[in-house]
N, C-alpha and C positions, 0 to 999 in steps of 0.2 A: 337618334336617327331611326330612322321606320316605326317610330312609334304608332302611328296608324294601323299599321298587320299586327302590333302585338297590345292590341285593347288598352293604349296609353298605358300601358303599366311601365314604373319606373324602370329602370335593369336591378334595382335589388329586387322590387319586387315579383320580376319575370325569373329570379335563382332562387327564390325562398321554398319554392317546390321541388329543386331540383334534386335526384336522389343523392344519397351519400353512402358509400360501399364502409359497411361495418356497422350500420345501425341496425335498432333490434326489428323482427321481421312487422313487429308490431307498430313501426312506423308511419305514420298515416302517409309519407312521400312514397311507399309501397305500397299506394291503394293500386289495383289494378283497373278502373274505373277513372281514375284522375291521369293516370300515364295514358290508355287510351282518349280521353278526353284530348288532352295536349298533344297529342297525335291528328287529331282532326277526325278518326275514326266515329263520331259521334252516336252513330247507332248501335254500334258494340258497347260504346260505354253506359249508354241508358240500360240497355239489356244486363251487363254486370255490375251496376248500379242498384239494378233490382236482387240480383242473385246475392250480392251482398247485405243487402237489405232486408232479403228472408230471413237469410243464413244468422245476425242480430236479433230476428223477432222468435225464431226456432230455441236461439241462446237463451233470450229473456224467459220461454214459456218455461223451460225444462227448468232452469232456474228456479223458476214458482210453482212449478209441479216439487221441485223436492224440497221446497221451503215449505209445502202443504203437507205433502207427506210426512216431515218431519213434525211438523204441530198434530195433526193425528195420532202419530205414533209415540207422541213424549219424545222423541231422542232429537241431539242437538244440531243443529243445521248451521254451517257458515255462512252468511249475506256473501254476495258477491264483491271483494276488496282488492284494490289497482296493486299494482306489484310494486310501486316504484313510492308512492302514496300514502300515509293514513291522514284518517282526518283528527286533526286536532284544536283544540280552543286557541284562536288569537290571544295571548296574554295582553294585549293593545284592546284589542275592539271587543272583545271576548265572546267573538262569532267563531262557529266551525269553519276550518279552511284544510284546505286539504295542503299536506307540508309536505316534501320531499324525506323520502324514512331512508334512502341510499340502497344501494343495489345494482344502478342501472351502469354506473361507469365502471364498475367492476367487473360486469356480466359482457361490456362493449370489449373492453380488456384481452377478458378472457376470449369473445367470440361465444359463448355460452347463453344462448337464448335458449335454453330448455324451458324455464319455468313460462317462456310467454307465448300462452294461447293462440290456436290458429285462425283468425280473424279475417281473414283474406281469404 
């Protein structure tokens, strides 16, 4: 019913964005660019859109400024690695896949979102 006002999307797929209270902050249904979206706001969301968008390319440099720094200077630098994530060889296809390493239901649990970066 009113599928027309709401871009034919099915009703799962008009709840698949919808937030959930206790997820980690690093949630992508916490973009604040996608909530205003869905609000109709649409020029504040292009604007934060963009702010967010910096804010990832600022991430990525500093990242490769101390990945450079650290090849000049000998001493060891960490790649950037997902919290939740590593990546390891399919025993099947024997491609890199990125597998679930555990952490995140424990961390929901607890309410203990320290280790995830502020992204937003």
């Amino acid at each position: 019913k009113y599928a027309e006002n709401m871009y034919y999307f099915s009703e799962l797929a008009l709840t698949l964005n919808a937030p959930e209270n206790g997820t980690a902050p690093t949630d992508s249904r916490w973009r604040p660019d996608q909530r205003l979206m869905e609000n109709g706001r649409w020029d504040e969301a292009n604007a934060e859109k963009q702010r967010l968008e910096e804010k990832q390319r600022l991430s990525r440099k500093r990242r490769e400024a101390e990945a450079a720094r650290a090849t000049e200077d000998g001493t060891p630098c960490d790649p950037y690695k997902p919290l939740w994530f590593e990546r390891k060889k399919d025993p099947v296809t024997q491609e890199l896949a990125h597998v679930y390493k555990g952490g995140y239901w424990e961390s929901k649990e607890k309410q203990d979102w320290s280790l995830c970066p502020d992204i937003f």
